[in-house]
N, C-alpha and C positions, 0 to 999 in steps of 0.2 A: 467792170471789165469782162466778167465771165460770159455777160449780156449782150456783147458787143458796143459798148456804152465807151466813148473817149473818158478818161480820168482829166478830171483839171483842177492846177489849183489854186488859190487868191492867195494874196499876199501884201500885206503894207509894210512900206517903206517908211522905216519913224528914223530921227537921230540916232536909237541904241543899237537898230534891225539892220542897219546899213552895211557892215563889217561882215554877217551873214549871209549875207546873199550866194558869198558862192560857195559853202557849204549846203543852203537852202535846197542849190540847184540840184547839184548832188543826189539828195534825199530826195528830191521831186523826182527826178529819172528814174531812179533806183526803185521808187515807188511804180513804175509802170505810168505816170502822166503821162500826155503830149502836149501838152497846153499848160502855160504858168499866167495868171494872170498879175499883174503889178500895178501897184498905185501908192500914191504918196499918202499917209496920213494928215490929215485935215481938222482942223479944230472943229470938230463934232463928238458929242459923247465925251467920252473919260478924255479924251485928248484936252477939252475947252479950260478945264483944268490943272491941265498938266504940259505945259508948254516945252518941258524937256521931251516929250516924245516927239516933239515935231521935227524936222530938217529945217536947219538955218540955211539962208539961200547961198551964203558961200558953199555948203559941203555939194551943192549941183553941181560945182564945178568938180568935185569928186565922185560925185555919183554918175555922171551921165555918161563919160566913157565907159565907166563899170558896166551900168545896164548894156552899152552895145557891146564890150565883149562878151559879156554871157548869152546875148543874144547868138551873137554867132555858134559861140560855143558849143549854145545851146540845138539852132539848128543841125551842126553838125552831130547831135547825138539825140535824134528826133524828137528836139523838145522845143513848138514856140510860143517865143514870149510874145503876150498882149499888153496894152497899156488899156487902165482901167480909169474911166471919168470918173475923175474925184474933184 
């Protein structure tokens, strides 16, 4: 930031992470970000595993108004959300 440099920052969306998000945001702003990037976790790596990290496709029906309120939210407190290909 001191560089002129935008701060951004990633984030995956597993079954345990979901309930944090809007704390997450929070700390992303507070942090001086402008940009949050988001994506689902994917059975790759330690996930392949570990099938409780993952989102069961009912909890989308829970998460995806989440994501758009914090988007908004977010815009309003110049912070936007990206969706990341996963």
């Amino acid at each position: 930031r001191a560089h002129g440099l935008a701060v951004s920052v990633n984030a995956q969306i597993g079954s345990a992470t979901m309930r944090d998000l809007p704390a997450l945001m929070d700390s992303i702003i507070e942090i001086g970000a402008t940009h949050w990037q988001i994506q689902l976790t994917v059975a790759m790596g330690n996930a392949v595993d570990h099938d409780e990290l993952l989102l069961q496709p009912y909890q989308l029906d829970e998460l995806m108004p989440l994501l758009a309120d914090l988007y908004k939210r977010g815009l309003d407190r110049g912070l936007l959300m990206n969706v990341g290909n996963n």
